[in-house]
C-alpha positions as CSV (number, residue, x, y, z in Angstrom):
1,X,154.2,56.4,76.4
2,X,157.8,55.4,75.6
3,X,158.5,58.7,73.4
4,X,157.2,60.7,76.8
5,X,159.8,58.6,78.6
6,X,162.9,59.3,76.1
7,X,162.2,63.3,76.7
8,X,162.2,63.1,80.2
9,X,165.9,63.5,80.8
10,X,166.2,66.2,78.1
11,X,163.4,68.3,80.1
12,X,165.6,66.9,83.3
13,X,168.7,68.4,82.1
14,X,167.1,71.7,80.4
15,X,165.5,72.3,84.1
16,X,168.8,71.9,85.5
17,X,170.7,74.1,83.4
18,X,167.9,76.3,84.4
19,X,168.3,76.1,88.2
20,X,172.1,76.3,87.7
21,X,171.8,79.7,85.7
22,X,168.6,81.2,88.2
23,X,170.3,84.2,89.6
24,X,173.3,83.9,87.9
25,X,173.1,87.8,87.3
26,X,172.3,88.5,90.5
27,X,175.8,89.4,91.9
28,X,174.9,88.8,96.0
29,X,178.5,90.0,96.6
30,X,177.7,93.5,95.9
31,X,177.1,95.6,98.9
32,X,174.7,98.1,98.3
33,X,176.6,99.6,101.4
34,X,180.3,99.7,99.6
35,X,178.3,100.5,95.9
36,X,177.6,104.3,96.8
37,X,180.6,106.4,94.9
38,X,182.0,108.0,97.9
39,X,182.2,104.9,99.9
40,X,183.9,103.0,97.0
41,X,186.6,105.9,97.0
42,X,187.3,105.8,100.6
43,X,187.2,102.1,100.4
44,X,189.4,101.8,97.5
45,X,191.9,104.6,99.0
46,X,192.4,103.2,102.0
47,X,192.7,99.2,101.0
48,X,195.8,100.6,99.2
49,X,197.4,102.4,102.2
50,X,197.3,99.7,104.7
51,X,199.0,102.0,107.8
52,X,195.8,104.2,107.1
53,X,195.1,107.8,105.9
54,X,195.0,111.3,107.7
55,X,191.3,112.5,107.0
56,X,193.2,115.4,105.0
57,X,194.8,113.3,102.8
58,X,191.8,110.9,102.4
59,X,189.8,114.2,101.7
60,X,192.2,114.8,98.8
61,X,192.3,111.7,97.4
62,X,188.2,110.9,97.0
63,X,187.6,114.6,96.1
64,X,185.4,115.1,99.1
65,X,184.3,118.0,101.6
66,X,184.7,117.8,105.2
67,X,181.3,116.9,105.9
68,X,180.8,114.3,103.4
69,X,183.9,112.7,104.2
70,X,183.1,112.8,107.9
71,X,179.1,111.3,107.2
72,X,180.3,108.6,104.8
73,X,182.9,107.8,107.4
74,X,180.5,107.6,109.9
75,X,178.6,105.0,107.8
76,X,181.1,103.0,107.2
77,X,182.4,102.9,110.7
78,X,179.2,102.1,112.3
79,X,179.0,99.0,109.5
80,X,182.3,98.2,111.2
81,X,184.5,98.5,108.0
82,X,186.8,101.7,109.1
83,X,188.4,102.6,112.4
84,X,188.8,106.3,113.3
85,X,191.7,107.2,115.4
86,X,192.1,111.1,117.0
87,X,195.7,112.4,118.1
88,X,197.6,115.0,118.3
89,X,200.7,116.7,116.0
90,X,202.8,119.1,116.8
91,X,199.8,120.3,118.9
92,X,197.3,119.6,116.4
93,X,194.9,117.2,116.6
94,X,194.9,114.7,113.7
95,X,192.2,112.0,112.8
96,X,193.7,109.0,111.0
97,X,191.3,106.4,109.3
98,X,191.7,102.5,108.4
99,X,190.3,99.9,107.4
100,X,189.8,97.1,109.7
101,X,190.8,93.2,109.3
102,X,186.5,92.6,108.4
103,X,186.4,95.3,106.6
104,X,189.1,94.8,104.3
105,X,187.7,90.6,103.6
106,X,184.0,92.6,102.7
107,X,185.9,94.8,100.8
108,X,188.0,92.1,99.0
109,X,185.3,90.2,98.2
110,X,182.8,92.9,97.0
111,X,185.9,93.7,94.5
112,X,186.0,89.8,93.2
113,X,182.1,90.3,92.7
114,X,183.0,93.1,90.7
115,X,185.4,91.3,88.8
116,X,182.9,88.4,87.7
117,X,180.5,91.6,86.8
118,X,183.3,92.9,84.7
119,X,184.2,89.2,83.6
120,X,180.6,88.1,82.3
121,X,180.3,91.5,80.7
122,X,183.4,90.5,78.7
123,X,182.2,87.4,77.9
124,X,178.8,88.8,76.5
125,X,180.8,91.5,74.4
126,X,182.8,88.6,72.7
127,X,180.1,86.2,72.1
128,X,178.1,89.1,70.6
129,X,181.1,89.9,67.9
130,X,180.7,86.0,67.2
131,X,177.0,85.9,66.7
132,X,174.8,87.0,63.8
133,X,172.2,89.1,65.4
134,X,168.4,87.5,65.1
135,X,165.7,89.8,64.6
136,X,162.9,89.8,67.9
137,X,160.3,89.5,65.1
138,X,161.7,86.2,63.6
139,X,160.6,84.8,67.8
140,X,156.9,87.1,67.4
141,X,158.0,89.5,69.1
142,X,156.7,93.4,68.3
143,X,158.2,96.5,69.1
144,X,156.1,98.0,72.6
């Protein structure tokens, strides 16, 4: 009974190293909204152009067409994390995008969700050089 008692806290702490590392890889932060290519480009273009962009020169810089531009625009306006603003210059009318104050915290915080992606990734990569690599078959294990 007594060697049953001295494991308990072993089994205690190995269940709560356990809950501590449950979803650990699960990355919450990332928006499957902001994930899409496009959307990361416009996102990513205009968080470094605070004033905003002229749909042209946002069109340039993400390597988009009109229409995809103007769809993935309308997504992420509706999601409330751009502004569209129409005007006119020199007679012609003008559309100029930007992100607004929400959209730029998401945005800022999708990136630092990245970063602890990029940052565990790291990690692995190092402790792999450091490791000697076990074969599955010493554990059982079989190829499928």
């Amino acid at each position: 009974m007594r060697a049953a008692n001295k494991d308990k806290p072993k089994e205690s702490a190995g269940r709560e190293a356990a809950a501590k590392e449950a979803g650990r890889f699960a990355y919450g932060g990332l928006e499957r909204l902001i994930h899409e290519r496009a959307r990361l480009s416009i996102l990513s273009s205009l968080a470094s152009h605070a004033q905003g962009l002229l749909f042209n020169d946002l069109k340039a810089l993400c390597s988009l067409t009109d229409g995809n531009l103007s769809r993935q625009l309308q997504v992420l306006q509706e999601a409330g994390f751009v502004e569209v603003w129409k005007g006119f210059k020199n007679k012609r009318p003008q559309t100029l995008c930007r992100l607004t104050a929400d959209g730029r915290r998401r945005f800022i915080e999708y990136i630092n969700a990245l970063e602890n992606v990029v940052s565990d990734a790291m990690a692995a990569e190092e402790e792999k050089s450091s490791v000697v690599p076990r074969s599955p078959e010493a554990d059982g294990f079989m190829p499928a």
